[in-house]
N, CA, C and O atoms as a Tripos MOL2 file, in Angstrom:
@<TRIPOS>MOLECULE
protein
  248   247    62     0     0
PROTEIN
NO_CHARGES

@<TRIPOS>ATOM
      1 N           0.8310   -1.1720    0.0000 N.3       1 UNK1
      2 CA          0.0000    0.0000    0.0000 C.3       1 UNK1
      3 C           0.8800    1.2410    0.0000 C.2       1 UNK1
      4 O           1.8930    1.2620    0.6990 O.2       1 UNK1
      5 N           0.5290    2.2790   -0.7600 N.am      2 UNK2
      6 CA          1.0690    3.4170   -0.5150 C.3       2 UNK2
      7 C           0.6200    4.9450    0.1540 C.2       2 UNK2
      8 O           0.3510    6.0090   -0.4040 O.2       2 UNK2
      9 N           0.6600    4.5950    1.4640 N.am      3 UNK3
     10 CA         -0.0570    5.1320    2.0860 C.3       3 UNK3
     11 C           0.5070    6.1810    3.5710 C.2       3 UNK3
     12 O           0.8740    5.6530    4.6210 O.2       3 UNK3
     13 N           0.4730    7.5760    3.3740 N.am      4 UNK4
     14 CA          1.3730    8.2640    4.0920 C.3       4 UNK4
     15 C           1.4710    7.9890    5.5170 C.2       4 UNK4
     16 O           0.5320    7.5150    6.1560 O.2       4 UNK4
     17 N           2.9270    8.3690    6.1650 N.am      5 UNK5
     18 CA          2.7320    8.3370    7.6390 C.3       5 UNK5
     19 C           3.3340    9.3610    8.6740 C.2       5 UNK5
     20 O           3.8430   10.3890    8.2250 O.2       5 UNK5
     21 N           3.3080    9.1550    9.9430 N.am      6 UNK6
     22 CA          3.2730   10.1790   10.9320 C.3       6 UNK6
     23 C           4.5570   10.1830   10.9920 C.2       6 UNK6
     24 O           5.0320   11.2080   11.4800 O.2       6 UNK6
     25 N           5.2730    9.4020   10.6690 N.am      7 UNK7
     26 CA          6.8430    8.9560   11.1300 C.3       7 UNK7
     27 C           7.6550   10.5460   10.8740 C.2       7 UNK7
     28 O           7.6720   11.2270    9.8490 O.2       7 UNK7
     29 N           8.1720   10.7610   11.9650 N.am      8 UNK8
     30 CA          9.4900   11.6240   11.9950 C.3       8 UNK8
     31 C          10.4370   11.6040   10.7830 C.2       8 UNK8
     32 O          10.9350   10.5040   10.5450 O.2       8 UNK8
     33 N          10.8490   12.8450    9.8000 N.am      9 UNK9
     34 CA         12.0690   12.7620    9.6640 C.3       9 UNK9
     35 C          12.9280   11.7540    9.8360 C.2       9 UNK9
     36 O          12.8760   11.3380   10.9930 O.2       9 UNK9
     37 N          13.9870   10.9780    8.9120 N.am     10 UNK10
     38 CA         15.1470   10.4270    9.6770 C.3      10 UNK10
     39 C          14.5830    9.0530   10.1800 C.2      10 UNK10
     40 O          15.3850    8.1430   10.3910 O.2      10 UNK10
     41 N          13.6930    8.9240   10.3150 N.am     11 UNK11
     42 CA         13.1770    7.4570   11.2340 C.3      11 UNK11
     43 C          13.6570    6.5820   10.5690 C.2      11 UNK11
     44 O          13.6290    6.8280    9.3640 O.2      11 UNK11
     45 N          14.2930    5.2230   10.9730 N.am     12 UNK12
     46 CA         15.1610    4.3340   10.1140 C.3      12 UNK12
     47 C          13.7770    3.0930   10.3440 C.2      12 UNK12
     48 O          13.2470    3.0890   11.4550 O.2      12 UNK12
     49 N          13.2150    2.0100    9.1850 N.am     13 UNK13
     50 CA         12.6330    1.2040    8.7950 C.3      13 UNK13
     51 C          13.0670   -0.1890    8.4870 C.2      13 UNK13
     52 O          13.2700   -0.3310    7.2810 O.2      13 UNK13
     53 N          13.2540   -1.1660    9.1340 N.am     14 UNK14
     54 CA         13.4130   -2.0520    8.3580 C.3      14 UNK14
     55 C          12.2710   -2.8940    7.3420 C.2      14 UNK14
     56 O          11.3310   -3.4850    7.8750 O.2      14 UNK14
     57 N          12.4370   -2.8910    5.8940 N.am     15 UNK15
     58 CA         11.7340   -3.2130    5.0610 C.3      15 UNK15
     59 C          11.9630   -4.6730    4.8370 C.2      15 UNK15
     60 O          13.0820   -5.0550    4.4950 O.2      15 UNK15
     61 N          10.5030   -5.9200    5.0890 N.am     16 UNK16
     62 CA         10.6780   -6.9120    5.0590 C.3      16 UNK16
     63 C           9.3850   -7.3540    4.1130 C.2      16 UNK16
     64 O           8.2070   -7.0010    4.1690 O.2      16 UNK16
     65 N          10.1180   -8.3250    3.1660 N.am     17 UNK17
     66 CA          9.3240   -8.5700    2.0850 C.3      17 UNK17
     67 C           8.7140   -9.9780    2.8750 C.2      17 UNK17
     68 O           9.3140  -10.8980    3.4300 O.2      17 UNK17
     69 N           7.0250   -9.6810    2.6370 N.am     18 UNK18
     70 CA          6.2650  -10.6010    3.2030 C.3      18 UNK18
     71 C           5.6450  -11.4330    2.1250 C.2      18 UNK18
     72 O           4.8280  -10.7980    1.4580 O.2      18 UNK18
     73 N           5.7920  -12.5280    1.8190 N.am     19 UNK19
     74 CA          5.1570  -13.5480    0.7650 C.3      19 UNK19
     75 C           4.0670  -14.1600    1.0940 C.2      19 UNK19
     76 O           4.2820  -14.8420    2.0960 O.2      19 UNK19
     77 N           3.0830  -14.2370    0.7590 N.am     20 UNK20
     78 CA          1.6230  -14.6100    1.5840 C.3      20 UNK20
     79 C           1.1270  -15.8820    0.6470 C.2      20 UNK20
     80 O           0.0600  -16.4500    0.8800 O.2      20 UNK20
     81 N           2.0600  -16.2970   -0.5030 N.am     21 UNK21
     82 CA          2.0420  -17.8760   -0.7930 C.3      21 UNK21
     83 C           0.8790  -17.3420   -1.6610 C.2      21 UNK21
     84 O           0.5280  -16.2090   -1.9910 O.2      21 UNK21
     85 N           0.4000  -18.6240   -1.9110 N.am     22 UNK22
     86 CA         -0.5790  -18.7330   -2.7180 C.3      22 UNK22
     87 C          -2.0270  -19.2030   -1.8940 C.2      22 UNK22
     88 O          -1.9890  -19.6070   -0.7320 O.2      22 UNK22
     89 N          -3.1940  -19.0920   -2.6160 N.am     23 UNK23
     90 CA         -4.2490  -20.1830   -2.0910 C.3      23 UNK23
     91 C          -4.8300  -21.4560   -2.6750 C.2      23 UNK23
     92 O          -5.9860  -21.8310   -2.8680 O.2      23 UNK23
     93 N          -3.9510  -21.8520   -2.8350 N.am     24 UNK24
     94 CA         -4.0960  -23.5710   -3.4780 C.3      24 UNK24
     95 C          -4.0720  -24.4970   -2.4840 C.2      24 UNK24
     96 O          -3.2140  -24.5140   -1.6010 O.2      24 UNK24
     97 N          -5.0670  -25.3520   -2.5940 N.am     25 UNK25
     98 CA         -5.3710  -26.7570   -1.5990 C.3      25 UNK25
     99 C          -4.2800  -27.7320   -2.2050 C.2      25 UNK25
    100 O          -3.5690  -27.6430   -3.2060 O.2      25 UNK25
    101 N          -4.3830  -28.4770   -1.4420 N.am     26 UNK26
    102 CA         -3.2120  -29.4550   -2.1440 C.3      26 UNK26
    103 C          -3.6960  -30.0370   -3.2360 C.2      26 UNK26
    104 O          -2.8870  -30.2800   -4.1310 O.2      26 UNK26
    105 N          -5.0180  -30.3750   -3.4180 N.am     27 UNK27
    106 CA         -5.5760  -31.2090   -5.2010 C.3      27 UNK27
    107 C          -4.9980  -30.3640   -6.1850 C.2      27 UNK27
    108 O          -4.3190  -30.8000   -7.1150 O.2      27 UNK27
    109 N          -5.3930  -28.5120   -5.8980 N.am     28 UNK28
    110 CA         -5.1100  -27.8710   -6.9380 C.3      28 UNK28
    111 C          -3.8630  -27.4570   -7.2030 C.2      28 UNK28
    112 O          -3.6460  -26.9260   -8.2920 O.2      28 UNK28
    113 N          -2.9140  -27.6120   -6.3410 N.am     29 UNK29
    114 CA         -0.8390  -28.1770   -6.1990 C.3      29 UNK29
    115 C          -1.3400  -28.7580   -6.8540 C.2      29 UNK29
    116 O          -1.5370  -28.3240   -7.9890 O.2      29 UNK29
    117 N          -1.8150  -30.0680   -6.4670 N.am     30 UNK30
    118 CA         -1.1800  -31.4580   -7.4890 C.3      30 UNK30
    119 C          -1.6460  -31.1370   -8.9460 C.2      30 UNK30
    120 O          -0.8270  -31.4060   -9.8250 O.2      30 UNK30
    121 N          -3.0930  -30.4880   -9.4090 N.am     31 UNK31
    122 CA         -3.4000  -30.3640  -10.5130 C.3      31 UNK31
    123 C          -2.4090  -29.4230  -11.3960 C.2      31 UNK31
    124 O          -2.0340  -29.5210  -12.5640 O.2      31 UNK31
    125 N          -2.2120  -28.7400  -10.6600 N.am     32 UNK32
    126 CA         -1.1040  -27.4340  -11.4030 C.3      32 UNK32
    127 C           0.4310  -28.5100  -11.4230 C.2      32 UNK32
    128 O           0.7250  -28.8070  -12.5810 O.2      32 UNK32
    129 N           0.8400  -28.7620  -10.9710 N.am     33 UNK33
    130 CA          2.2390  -29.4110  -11.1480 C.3      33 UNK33
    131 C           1.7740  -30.7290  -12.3770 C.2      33 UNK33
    132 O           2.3650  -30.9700  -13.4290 O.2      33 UNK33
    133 N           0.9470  -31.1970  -12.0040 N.am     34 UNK34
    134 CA          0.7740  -32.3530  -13.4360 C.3      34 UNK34
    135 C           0.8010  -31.6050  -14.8970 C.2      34 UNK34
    136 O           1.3800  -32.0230  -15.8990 O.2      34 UNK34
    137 N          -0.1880  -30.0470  -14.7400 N.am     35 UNK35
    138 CA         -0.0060  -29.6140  -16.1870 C.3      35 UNK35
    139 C           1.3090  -28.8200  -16.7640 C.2      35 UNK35
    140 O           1.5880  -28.2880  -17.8390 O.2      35 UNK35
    141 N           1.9670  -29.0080  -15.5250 N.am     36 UNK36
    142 CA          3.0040  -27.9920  -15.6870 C.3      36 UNK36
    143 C           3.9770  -28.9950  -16.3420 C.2      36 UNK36
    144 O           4.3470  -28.7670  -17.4940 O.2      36 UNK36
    145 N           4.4210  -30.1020  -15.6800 N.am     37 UNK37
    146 CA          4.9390  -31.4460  -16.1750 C.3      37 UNK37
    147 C           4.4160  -31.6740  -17.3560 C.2      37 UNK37
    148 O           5.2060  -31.6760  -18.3000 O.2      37 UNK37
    149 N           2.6010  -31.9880  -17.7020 N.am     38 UNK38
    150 CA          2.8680  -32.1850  -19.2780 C.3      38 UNK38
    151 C           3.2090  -31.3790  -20.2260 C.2      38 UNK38
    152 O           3.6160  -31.7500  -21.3270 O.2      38 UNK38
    153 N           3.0170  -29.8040  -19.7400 N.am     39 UNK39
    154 CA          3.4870  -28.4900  -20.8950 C.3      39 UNK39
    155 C           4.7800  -28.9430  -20.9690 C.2      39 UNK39
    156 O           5.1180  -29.2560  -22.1100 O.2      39 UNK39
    157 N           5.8020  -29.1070  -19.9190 N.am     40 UNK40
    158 CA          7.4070  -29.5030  -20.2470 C.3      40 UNK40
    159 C           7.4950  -30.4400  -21.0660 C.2      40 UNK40
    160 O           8.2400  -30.3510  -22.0420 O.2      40 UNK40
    161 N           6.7110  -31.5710  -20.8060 N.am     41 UNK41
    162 CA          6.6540  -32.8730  -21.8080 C.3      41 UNK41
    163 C           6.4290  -32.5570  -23.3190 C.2      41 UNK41
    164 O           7.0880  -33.0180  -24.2510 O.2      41 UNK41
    165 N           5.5470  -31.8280  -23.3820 N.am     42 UNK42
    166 CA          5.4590  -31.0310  -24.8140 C.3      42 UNK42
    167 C           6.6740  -30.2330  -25.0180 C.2      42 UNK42
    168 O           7.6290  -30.6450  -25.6770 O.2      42 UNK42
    169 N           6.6460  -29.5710  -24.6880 N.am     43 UNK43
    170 CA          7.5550  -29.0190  -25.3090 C.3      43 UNK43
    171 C           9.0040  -29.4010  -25.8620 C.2      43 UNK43
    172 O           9.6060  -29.0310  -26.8700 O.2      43 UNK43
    173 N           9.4410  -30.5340  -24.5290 N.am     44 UNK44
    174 CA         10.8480  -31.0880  -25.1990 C.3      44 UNK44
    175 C          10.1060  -32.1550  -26.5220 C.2      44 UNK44
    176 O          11.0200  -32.4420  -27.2950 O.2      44 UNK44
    177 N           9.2930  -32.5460  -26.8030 N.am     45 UNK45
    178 CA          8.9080  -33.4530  -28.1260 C.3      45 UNK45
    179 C           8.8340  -32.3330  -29.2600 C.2      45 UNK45
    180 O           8.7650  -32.6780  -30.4400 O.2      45 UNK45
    181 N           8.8500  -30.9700  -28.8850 N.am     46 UNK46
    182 CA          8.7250  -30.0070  -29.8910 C.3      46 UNK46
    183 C           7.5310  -29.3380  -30.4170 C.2      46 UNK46
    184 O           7.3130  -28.8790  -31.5390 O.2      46 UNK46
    185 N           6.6240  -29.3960  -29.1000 N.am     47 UNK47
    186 CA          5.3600  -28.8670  -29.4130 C.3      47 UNK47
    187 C           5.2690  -27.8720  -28.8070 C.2      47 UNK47
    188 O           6.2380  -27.5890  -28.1030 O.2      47 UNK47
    189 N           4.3300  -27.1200  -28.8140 N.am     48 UNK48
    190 CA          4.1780  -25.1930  -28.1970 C.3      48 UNK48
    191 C           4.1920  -24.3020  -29.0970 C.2      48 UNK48
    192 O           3.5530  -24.4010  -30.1440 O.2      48 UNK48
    193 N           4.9350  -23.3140  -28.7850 N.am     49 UNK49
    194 CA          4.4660  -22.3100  -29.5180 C.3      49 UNK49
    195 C           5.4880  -21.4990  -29.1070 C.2      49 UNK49
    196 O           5.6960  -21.4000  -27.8980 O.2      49 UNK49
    197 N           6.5100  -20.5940  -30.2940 N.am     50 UNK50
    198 CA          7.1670  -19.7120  -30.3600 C.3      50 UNK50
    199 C           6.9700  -18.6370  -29.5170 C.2      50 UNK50
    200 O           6.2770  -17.8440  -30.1540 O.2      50 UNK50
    201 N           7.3650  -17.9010  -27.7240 N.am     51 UNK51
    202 CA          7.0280  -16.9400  -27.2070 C.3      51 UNK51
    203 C           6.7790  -15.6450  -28.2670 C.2      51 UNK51
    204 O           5.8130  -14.8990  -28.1060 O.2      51 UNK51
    205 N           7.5010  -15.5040  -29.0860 N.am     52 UNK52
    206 CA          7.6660  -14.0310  -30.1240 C.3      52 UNK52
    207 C           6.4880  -14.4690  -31.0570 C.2      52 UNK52
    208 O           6.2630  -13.5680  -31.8650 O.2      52 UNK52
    209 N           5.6420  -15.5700  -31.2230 N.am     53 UNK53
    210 CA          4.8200  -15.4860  -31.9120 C.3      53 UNK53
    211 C           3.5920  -15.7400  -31.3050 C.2      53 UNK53
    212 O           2.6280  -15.2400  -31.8860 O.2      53 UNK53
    213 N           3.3610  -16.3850  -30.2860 N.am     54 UNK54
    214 CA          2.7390  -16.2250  -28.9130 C.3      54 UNK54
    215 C           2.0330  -14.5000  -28.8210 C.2      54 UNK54
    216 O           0.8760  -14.1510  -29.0550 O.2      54 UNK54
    217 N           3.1200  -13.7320  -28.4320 N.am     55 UNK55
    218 CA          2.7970  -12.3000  -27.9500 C.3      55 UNK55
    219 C           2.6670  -11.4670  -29.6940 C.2      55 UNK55
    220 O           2.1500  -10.3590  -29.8390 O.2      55 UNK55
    221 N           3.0410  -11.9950  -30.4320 N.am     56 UNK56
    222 CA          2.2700  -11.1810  -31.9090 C.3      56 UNK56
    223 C           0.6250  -11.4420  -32.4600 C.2      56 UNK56
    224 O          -0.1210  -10.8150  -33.2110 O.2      56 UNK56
    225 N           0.4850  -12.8550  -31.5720 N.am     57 UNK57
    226 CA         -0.9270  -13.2970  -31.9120 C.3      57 UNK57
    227 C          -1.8580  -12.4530  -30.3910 C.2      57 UNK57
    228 O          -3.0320  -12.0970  -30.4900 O.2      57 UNK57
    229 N          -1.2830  -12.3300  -29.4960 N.am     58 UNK58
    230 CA         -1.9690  -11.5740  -28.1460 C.3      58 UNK58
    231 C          -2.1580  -10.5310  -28.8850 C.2      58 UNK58
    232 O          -3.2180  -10.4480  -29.5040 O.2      58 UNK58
    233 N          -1.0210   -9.3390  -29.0030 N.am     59 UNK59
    234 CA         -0.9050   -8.6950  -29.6250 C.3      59 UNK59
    235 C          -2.4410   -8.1360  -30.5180 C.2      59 UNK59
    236 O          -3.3650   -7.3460  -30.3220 O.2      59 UNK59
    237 N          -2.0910   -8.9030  -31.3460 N.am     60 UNK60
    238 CA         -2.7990   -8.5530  -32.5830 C.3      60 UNK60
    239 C          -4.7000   -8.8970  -32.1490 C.2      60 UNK60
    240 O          -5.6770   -8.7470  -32.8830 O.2      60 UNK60
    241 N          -4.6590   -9.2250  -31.1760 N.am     61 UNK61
    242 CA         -6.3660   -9.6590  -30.3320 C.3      61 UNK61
    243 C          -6.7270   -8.5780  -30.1250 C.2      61 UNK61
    244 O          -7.8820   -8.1830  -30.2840 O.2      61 UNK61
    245 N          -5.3840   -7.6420  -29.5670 N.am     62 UNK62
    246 CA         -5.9900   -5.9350  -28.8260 C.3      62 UNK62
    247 C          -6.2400   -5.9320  -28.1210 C.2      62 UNK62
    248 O          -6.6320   -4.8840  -27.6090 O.2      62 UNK62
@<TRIPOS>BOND
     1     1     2 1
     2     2     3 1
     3     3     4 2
     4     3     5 am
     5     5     6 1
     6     6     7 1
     7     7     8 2
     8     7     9 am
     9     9    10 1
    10    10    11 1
    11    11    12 2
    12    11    13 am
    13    13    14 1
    14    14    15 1
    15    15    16 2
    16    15    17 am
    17    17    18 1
    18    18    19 1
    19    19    20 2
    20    19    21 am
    21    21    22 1
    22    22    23 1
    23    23    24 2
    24    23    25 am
    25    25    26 1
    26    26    27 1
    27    27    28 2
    28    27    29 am
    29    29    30 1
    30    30    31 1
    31    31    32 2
    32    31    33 am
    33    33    34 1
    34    34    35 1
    35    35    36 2
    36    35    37 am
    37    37    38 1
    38    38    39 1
    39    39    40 2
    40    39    41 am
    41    41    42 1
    42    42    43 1
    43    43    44 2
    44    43    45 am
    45    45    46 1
    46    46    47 1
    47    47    48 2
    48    47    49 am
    49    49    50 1
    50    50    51 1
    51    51    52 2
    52    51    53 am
    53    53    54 1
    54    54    55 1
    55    55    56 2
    56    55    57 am
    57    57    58 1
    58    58    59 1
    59    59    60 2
    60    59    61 am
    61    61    62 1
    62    62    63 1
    63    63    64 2
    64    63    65 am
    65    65    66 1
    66    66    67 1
    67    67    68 2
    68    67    69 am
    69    69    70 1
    70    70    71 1
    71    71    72 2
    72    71    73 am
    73    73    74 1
    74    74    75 1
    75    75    76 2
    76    75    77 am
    77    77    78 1
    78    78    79 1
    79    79    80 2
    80    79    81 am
    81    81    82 1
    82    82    83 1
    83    83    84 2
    84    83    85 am
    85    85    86 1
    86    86    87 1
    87    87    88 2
    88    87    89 am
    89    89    90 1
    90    90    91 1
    91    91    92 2
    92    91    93 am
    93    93    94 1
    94    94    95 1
    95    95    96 2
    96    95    97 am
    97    97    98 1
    98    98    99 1
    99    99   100 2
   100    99   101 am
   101   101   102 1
   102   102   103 1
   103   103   104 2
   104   103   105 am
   105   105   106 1
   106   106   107 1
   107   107   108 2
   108   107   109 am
   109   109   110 1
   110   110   111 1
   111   111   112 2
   112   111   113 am
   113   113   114 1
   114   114   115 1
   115   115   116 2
   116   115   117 am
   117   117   118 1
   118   118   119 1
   119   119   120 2
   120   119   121 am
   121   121   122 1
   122   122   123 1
   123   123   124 2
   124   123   125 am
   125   125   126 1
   126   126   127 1
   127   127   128 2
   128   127   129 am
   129   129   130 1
   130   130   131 1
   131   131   132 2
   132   131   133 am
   133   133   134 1
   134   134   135 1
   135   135   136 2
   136   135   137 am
   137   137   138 1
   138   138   139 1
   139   139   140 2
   140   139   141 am
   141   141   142 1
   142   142   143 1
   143   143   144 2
   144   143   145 am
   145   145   146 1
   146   146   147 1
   147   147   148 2
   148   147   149 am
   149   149   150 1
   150   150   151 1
   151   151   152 2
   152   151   153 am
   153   153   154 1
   154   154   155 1
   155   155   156 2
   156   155   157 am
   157   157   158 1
   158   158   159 1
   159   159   160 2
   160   159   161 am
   161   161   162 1
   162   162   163 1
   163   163   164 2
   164   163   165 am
   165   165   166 1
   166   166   167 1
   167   167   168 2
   168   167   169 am
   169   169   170 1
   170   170   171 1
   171   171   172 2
   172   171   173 am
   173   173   174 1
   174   174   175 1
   175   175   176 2
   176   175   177 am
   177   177   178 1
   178   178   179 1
   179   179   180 2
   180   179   181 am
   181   181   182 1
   182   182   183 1
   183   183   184 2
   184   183   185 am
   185   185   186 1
   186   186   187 1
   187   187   188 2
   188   187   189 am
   189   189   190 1
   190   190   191 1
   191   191   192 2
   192   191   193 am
   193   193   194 1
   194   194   195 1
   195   195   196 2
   196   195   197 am
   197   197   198 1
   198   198   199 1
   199   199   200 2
   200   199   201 am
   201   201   202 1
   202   202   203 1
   203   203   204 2
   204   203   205 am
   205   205   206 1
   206   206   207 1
   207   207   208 2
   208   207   209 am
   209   209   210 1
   210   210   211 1
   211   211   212 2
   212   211   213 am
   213   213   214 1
   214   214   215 1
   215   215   216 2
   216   215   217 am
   217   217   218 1
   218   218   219 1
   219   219   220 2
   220   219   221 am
   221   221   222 1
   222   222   223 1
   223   223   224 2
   224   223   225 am
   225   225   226 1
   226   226   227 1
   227   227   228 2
   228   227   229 am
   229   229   230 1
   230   230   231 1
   231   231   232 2
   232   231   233 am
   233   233   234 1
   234   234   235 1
   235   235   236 2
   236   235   237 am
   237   237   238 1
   238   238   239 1
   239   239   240 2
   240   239   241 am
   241   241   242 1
   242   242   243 1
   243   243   244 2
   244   243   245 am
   245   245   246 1
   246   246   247 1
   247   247   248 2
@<TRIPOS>SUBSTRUCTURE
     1 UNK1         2 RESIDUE 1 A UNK
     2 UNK2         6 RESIDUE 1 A UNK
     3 UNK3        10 RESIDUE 1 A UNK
     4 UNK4        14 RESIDUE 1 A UNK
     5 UNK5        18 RESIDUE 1 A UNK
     6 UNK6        22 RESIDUE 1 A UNK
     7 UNK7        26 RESIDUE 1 A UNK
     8 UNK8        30 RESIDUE 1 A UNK
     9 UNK9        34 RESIDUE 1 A UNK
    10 UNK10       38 RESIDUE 1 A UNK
    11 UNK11       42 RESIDUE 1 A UNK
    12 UNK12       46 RESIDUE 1 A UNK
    13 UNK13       50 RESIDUE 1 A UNK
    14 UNK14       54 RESIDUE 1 A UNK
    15 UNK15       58 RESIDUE 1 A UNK
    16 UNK16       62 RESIDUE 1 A UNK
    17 UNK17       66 RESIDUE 1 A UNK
    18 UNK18       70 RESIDUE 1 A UNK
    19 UNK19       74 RESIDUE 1 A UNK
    20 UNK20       78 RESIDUE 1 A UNK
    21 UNK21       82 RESIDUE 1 A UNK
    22 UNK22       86 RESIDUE 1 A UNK
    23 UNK23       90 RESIDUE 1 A UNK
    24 UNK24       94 RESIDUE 1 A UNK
    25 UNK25       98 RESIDUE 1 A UNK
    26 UNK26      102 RESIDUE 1 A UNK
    27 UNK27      106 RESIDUE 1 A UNK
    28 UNK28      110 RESIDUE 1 A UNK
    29 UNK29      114 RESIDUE 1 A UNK
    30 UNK30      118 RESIDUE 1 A UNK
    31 UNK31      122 RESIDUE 1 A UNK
    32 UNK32      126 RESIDUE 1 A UNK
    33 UNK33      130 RESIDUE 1 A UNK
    34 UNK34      134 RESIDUE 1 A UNK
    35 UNK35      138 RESIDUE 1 A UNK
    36 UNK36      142 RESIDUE 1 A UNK
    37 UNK37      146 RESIDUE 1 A UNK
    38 UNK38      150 RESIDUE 1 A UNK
    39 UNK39      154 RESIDUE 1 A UNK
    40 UNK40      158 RESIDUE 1 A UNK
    41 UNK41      162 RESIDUE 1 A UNK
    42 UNK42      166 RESIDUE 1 A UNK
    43 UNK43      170 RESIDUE 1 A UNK
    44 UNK44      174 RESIDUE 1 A UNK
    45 UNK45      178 RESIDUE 1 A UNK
    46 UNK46      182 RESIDUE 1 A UNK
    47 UNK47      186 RESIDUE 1 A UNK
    48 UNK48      190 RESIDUE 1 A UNK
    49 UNK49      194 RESIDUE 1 A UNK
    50 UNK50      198 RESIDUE 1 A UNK
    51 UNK51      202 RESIDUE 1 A UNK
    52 UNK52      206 RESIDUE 1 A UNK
    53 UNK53      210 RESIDUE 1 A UNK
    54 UNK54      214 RESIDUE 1 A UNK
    55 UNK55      218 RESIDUE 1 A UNK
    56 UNK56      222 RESIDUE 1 A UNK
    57 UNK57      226 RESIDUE 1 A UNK
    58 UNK58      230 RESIDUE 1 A UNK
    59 UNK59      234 RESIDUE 1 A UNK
    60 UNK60      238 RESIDUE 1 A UNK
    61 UNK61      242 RESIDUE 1 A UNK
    62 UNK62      246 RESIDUE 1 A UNK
């Protein structure tokens, strides 16, 4: 948030990056890691899709 404060001049902060994870149950872990595994599987057999032609077809949706 960017949001002003009372703090003094000079006041020293330590800034700590807080990661709040995701909200996935464990089925939907396991579902996401299986498709993630078969996209890799594709792809080393040589299937997918060129990123630079990927984002010319987004692109071109508008």
């Amino acid at each position: 948030m960017n949001e002003p404060t009372n703090l003094p001049e000079g006041t020293v902060l330590e800034l700590v990056v807080a990661d709040p994870g995701d909200e996935l149950g464990d089925e939907e872990r396991a579902e996401l890691h299986t498709a993630l595994a078969q996209g890799l599987a594709e792809l080393r057999t040589g299937g997918g899709i060129d990123a630079d032609e990927l984002l010319s077809e987004l692109r071109a949706r508008g």
